[in-house]
N, C-alpha and C positions, 0 to 999 in steps of 0.2 A: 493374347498370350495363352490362356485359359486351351481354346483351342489348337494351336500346336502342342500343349504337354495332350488332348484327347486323341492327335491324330499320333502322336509318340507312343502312346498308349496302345494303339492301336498295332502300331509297328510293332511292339513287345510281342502281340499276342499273335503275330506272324513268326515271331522269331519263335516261339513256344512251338507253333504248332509244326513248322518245318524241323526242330530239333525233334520232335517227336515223332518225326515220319519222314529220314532222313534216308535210306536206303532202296536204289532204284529197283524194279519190278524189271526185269532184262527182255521180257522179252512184249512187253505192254508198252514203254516207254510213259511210265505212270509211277506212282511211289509208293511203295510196301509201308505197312503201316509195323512200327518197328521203334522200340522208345533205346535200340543198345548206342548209338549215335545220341552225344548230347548237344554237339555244337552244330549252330547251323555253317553249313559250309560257305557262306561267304564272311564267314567271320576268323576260317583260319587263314595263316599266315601266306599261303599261296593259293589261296583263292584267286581265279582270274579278275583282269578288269575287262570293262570296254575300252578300246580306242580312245574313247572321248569323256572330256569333263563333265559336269554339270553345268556349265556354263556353257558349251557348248552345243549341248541336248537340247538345254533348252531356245538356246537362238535358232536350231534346226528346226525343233517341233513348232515352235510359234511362229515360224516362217510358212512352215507347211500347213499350218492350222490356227490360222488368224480370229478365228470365231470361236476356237476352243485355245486360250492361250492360260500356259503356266505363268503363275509372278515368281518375282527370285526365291530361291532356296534361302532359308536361313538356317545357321550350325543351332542345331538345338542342344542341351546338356543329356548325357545320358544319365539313367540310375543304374543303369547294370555296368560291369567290369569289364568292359568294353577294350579288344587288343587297344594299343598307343598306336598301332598304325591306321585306325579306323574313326572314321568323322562322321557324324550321323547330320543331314539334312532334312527342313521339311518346311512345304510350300502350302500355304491356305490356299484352294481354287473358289469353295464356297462353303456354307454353313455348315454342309452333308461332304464334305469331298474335302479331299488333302490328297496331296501327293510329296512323298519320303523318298529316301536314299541313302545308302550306306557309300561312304567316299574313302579313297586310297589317302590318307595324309600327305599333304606335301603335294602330291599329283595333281592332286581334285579326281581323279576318273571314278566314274562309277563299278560299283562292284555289283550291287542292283536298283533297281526302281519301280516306284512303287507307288499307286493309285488304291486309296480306303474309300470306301462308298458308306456312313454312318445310314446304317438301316430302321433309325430312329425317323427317319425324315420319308415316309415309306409313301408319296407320292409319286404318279407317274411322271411328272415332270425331274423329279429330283432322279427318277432309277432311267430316262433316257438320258437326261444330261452325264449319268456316271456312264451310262453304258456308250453314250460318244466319245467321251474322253478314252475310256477303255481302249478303243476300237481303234481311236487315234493312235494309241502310245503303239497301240500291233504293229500299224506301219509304218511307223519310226524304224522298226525292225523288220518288217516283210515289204517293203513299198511295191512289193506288185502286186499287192491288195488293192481290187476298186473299196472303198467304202461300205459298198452293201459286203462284201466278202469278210471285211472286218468286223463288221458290226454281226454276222451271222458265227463268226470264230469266237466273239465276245460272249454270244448267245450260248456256245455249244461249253465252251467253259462253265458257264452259270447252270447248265442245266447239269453237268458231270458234278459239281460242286457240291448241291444239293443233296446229294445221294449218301457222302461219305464225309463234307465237311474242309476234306483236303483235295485238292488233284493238281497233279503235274503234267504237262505235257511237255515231251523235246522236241526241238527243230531242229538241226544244223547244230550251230554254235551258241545257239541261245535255248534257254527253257521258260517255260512258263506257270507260274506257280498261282493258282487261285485258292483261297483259306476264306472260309463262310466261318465265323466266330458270333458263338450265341451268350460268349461275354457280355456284361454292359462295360460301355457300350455298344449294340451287338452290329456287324460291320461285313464287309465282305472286300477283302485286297489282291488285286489283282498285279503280280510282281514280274519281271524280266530282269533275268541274269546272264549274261554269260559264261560256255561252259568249255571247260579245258579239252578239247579233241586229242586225240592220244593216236598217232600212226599206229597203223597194226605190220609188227614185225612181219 
């Protein structure tokens, strides 16, 4: 139990730092660093979801990735004031690793997802096993990633990271948010959201 409230803790200091650097860069597809935005945005009321639940994620991903398989989500309790429409989840994968999730009430669908890498555990066996998992959760969302493709976008995220702490990239419908946190526990989370496309008039 210990560790689900460290990996929740963790999840807090994503939700700090994306509240804190909430305003996109237009024309970088990257995030301004900008504290006027206090809430993260999948925590307002029309924030998008995914398609699919948490239950479903994960029968897809551990179908597709039988050697890197998530265990169930469990509803964890939040400390912060959390909308009534929002369920927070979170999955032990190993001693160094959790994977979280913010859930629609009532729905289950996710709003995003989320893999912590605790940098306490700073072996190279412990920083390849987070960076497959990583790699994995890409082509959940990109599957026309071979493997080396994922694992080399895993890489290019870590090395942008390092520089500023935060970085976002967009795709399509989805983005991607990596936060290096020199908190203790000090960690680095690697999250997928879905994002509201907007026709242009």
């Amino acid at each position: 139990m210990q560790k689900i409230v460290i990996a929740v803790a963790c999840y807090f200091v994503f939700n700090l730092w994306f509240a804190l650097h909430s305003v996109f860069a237009a024309q970088h597809d990257t995030l301004a660093l900008s504290a006027e935005r206090l809430t993260a945005p999948y925590l307002l009321a029309e924030a998008p979801t995914f398609s699919f639940t948490v239950a479903e994620f994960r029968e897809s991903y551990n179908r597709d990735n039988p050697t890197l398989p998530i265990g169930e989500f469990r509803i964890v309790a939040s400390e912060r004031a959390d909308p009534p429409s929002l369920l927070r989840a979170a999955s032990r994968i190993r001693a160094d690793l959790y994977a979280s999730t913010a859930l629609e009430r009532g729905s289950g669908k996710i709003k995003t997802i989320q893999l912590t890498h605790l940098l306490s555990a700073n072996s190279t066996n412990a920083q390849s096993a987070a960076i497959q998992y990583m790699a994995a959760l890409i082509r959940q969302f990109e599957t026309v990633l071979t493997i080396e493709q994922s694992i080399e976008k895993v890489n290019e995220l870590l090395r942008q990271v390092e520089a500023s702490h935060f970085y976002l990239q967009s795709n399509g419908a989805i983005r991607y948010v990596m936060v290096l946190s020199e908190q203790e526990p000090k960690s680095v989370t690697l999250a997928v959201e879905p994002v509201r496309l907007v026709l242009a008039e």
